[in-house]
C-alpha positions in Angstrom: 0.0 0.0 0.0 3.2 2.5 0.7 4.4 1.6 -2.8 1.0 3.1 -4.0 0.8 6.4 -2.2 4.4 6.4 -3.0 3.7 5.8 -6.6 1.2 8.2 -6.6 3.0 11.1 -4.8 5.7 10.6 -7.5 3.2 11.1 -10.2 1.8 14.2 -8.9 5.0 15.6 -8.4 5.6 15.6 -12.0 2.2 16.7 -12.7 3.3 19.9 -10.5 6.7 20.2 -12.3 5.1 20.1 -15.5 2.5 23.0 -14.5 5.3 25.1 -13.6 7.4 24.6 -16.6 4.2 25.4 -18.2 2.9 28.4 -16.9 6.8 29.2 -16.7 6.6 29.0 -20.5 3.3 30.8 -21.3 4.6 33.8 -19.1 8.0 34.4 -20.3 6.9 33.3 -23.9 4.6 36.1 -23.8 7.1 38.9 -22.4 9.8 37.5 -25.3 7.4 37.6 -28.4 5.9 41.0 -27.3 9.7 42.3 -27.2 10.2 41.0 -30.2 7.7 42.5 -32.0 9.1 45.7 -30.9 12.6 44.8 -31.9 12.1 42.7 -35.6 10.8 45.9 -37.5 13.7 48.2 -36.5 16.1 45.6 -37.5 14.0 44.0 -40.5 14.8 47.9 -42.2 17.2 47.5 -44.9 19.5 50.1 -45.5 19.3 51.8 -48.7 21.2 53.6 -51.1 20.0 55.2 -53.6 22.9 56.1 -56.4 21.5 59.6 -58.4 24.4 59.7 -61.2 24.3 62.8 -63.7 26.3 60.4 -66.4 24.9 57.9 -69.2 26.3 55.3 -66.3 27.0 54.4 -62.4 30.4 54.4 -61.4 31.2 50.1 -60.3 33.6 51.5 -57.3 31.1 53.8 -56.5 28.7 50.6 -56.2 31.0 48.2 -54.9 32.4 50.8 -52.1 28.6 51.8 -50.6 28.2 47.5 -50.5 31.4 46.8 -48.7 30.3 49.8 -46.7 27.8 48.3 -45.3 24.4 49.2 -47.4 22.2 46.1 -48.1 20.4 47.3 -51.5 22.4 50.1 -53.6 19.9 51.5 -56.4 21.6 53.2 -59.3 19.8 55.6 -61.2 21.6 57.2 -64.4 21.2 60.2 -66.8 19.5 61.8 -63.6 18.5 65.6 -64.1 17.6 67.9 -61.0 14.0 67.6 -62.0 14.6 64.2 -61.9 16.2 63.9 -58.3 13.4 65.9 -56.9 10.4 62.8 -57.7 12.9 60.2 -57.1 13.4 61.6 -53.7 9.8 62.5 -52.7 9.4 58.3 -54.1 12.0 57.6 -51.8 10.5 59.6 -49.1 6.9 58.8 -49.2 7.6 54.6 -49.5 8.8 54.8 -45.3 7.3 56.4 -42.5 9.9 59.6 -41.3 11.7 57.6 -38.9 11.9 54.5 -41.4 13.4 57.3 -43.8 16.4 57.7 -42.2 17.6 54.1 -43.0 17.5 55.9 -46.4 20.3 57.8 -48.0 21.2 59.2 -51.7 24.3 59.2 -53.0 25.0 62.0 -55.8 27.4 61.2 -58.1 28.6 62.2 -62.5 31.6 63.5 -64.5 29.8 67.1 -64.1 30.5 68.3 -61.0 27.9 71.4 -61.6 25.3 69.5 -62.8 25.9 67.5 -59.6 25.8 70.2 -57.4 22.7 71.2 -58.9 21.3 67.9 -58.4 22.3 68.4 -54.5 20.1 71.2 -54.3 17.2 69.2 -55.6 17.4 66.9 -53.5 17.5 68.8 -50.5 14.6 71.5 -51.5 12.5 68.1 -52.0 13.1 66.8 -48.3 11.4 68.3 -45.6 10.9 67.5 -41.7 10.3 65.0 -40.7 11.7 63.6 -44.1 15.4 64.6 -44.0 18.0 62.0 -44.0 21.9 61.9 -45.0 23.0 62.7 -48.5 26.7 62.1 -50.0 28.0 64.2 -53.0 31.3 63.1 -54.5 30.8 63.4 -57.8 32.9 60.8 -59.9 35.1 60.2 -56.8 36.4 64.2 -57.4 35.7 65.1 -54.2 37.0 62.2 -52.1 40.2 62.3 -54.6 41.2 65.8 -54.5 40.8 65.9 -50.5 42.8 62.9 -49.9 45.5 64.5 -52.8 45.4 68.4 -50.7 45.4 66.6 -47.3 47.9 64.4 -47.7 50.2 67.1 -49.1 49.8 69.2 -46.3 50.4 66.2 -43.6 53.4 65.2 -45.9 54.5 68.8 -46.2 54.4 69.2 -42.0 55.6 65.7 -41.4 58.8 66.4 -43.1 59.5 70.1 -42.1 58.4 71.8 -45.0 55.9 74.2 -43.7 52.0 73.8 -44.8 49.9 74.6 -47.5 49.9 78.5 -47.8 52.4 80.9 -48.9 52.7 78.7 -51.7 52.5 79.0 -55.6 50.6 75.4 -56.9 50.4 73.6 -60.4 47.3 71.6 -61.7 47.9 69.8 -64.9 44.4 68.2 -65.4 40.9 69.9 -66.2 38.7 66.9 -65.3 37.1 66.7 -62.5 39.6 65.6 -60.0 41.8 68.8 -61.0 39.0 71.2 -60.8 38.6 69.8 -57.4 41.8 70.0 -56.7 42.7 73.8 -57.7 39.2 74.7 -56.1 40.0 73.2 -52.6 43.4 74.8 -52.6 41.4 78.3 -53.9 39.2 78.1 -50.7 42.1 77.9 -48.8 43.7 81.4 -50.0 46.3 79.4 -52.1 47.7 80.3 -55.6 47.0 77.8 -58.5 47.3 77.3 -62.3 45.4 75.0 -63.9 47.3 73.1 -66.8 45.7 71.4 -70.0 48.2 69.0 -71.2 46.0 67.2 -74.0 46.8 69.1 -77.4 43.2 69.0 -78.3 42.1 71.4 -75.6 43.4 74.9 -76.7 43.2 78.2 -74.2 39.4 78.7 -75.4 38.3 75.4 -73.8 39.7 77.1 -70.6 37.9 80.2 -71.4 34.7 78.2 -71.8 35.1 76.2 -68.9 31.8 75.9 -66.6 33.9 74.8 -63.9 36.2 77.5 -63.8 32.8 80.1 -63.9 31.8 77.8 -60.7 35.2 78.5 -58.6 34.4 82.2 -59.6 30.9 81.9 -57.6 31.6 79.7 -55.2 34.8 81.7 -53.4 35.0 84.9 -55.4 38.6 83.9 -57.3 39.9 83.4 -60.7 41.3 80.2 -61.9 44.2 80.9 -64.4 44.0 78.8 -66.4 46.7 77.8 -69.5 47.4 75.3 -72.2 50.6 73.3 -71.6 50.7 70.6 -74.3 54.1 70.9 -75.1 57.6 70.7 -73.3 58.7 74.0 -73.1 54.9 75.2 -71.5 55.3 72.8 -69.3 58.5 73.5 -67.9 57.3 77.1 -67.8 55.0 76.1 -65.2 56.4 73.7 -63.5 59.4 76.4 -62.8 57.5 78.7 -60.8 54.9 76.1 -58.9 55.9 74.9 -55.6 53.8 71.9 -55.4 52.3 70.1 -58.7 49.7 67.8 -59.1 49.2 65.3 -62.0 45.5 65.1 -62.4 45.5 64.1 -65.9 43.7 61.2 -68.0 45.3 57.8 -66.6 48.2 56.0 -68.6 49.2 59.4 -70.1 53.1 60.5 -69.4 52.4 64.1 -68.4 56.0 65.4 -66.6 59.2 63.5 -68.3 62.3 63.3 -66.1 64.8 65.6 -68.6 62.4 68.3 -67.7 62.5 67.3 -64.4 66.2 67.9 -64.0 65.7 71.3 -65.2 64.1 72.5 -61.4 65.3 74.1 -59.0 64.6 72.6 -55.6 62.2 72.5 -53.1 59.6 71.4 -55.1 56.9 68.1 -54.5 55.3 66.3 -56.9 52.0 64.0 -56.7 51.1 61.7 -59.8 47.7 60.3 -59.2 47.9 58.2 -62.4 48.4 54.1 -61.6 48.1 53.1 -64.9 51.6 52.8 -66.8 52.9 55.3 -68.2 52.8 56.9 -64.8 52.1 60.7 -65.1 55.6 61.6 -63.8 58.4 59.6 -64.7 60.8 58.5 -62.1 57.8 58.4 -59.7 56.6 54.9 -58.7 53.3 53.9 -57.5 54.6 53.3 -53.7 57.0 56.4 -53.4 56.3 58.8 -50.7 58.1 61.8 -50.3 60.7 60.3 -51.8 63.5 62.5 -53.4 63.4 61.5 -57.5 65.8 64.3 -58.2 67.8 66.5 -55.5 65.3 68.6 -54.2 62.4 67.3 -55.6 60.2 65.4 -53.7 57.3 62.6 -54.9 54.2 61.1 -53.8 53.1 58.0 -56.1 49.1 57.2 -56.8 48.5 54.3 -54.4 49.8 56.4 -52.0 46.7 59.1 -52.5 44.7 56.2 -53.5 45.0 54.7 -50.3 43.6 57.8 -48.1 40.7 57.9 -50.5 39.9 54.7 -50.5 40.0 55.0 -46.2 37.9 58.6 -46.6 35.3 57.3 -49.2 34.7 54.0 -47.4 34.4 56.1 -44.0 32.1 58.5 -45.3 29.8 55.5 -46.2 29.6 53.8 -43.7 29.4 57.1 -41.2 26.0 58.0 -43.6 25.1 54.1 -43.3 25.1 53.9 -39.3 24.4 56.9 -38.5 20.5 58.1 -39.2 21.1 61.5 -39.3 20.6 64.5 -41.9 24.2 65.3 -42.8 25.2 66.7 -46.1 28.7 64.9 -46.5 30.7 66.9 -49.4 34.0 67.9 -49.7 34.2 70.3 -46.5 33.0 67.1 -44.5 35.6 65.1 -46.7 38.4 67.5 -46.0 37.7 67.6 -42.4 37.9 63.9 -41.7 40.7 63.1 -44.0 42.6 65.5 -41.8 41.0 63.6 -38.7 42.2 60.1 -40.4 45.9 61.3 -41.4 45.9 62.1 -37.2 44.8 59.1 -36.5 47.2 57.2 -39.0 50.9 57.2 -37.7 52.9 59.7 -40.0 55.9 58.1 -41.4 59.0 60.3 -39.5 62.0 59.5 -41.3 63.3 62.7 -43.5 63.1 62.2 -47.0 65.6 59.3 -48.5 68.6 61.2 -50.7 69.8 60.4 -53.7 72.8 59.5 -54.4 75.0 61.4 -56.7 
């Protein structure tokens, strides 16, 4: 009879355990699915980026940087006019609620650096509160370029003794949209620039004609001088009396040959942004920086410059991916946190390497 009640006492223990783990279940089950539901739809929001490119076609870096960056859908849209960016914005807009939005952001990019300006400002008249989210301008990679080629001369010009960017006399040789950049940047800092056209084809009244040039004019209220410098002798003309010079130019086009070269006087540094052989400026390798190619002048190579804006573009991505904010992220942002990486990044200390005569 013992073994029964004792049988039976055993049973009802489980019976008990099995309520609790029950109604253990059924309570806690409740407090994690209503926590969930509060969770999955902030997390279930995808990123987006939408690509508004002024050209017949979206740049692939472009694409593949805002990806590795973080983004999970990239949307390229091409031939995109001002009118344009305005409805695909307000689309863009209108398809989330205003705090859904800010997982949104637009990307502005094209060879025309106006017409992607102008695109900028069509895309921010068409936001509003509470619609406002982050927006990235760097048209054709000009703007990430160009800051990572003026700030890394400047860290290399301090780094090494040399003083910093003003008081000096600079040479552009390059009209696209990297060199524009380029002189313009240095323009807003009070510096003193000539903008070179090495290709034959474009004479003194392309430079004349030059939209670009008209936009430094508004923008900061100076003149770009601009000259043709197809030929040997121009170039050396230039090249005598800049300080610091830039080769901007189309890539796998010799620009600067090493006889002429030999003709300068020192201190002078040199930046070829061309990786493609012929390098821009002979005697200049891909990896040299600050190195001395001839005595007293100095060189920084194009994976040297490529490396910063590969670090500053990537950056700025994924700062406008995290971050849901309403930043406008253009070349004064670019400038800003290149400065802020080259900090961060430990200088090389070591004088410049001499040459041996």
């Amino acid at each position: 009879m013992s073994f029964v009640y004792t049988y039976l006492d055993l049973i009802n223990v489980y019976l008990h355990t099995y309520l609790r783990i029950y109604r253990y279940i059924i309570h806690y089950g409740k407090v994690y699915t209503k926590t969930l539901c509060n969770i999955v739809p902030v997390r279930m929001l995808k990123e987006l980026l939408f690509v508004l490119d002024t050209s017949r076609r979206a740049s692939p870096f472009d694409l593949t940087m805002a990806y590795d960056a973080g983004f999970d859908a990239v949307i390229p849209y091409e031939n995109v006019s001002p009118r344009d960016a305005t409805s695909l914005t307000q689309d863009a807009m209108f398809s989330r609620s205003p705090k859904a939005f800010k997982h949104t952001c637009f990307f502005i990019s094209g060879r025309d650096v106006t017409k992607a300006e102008e695109t900028l400002k069509a895309v921010k008249k068409a936001m509003f509160p509470p619609f406002q989210t982050n927006i990235i301008i760097d048209p054709s990679g000009a703007y990430t370029t160009a800051v990572a080629i003026v700030a890394k001369v400047e860290d290399a010009l301090s780094s090494h003794g040399l003083g910093g960017l003003s008081g000096r006399k600079y040479a552009v040789f390059g009209t696209g949209p990297v060199g524009i950049m380029v002189a313009e940047i240095l323009t807003s800092l009070e510096c003193v620039v000539t903008v070179a056209e090495p290709n034959p084809m474009l004479n003194s009244d392309y430079l004349l004609q030059h939209e670009a040039f008209r936009g430094v004019l508004k923008r900061h209220g100076a003149y770009l001088h601009g000259v043709s410098a197809s030929t040997q002798a121009e170039k050396l003309k230039i090249l005598k009396k800049a300080d610091v010079i830039f080769s901007v130019a189309a890539r796998g086009v010799r620009i600067i040959e090493k006889e002429v070269i030999k003709r300068l006087k020192p201190t002078k540094v040199m930046v070829d942004t061309n990786a493609v052989p012929p390098l821009g400026i002979e005697g200049l390798e891909l990896n040299d920086y600050m190195k001395e190619i001839m005595p007293g002048i100095y060189g920084i190579g194009a994976l040297i410059i490529g490396d910063l804006k590969y670090k500053l573009q990537k950056g700025i991505l994924k700062e406008a991916c995290e971050t849901q904010t309403k930043n406008v992220y253009d070349y004064n942002y670019a400038l800003f946190k290149a400065r802020n990486l080259l900090r961060e990044i430990a200088a090389p200390t070591t004088k410049p390497t001499q040459t041996q005569s």
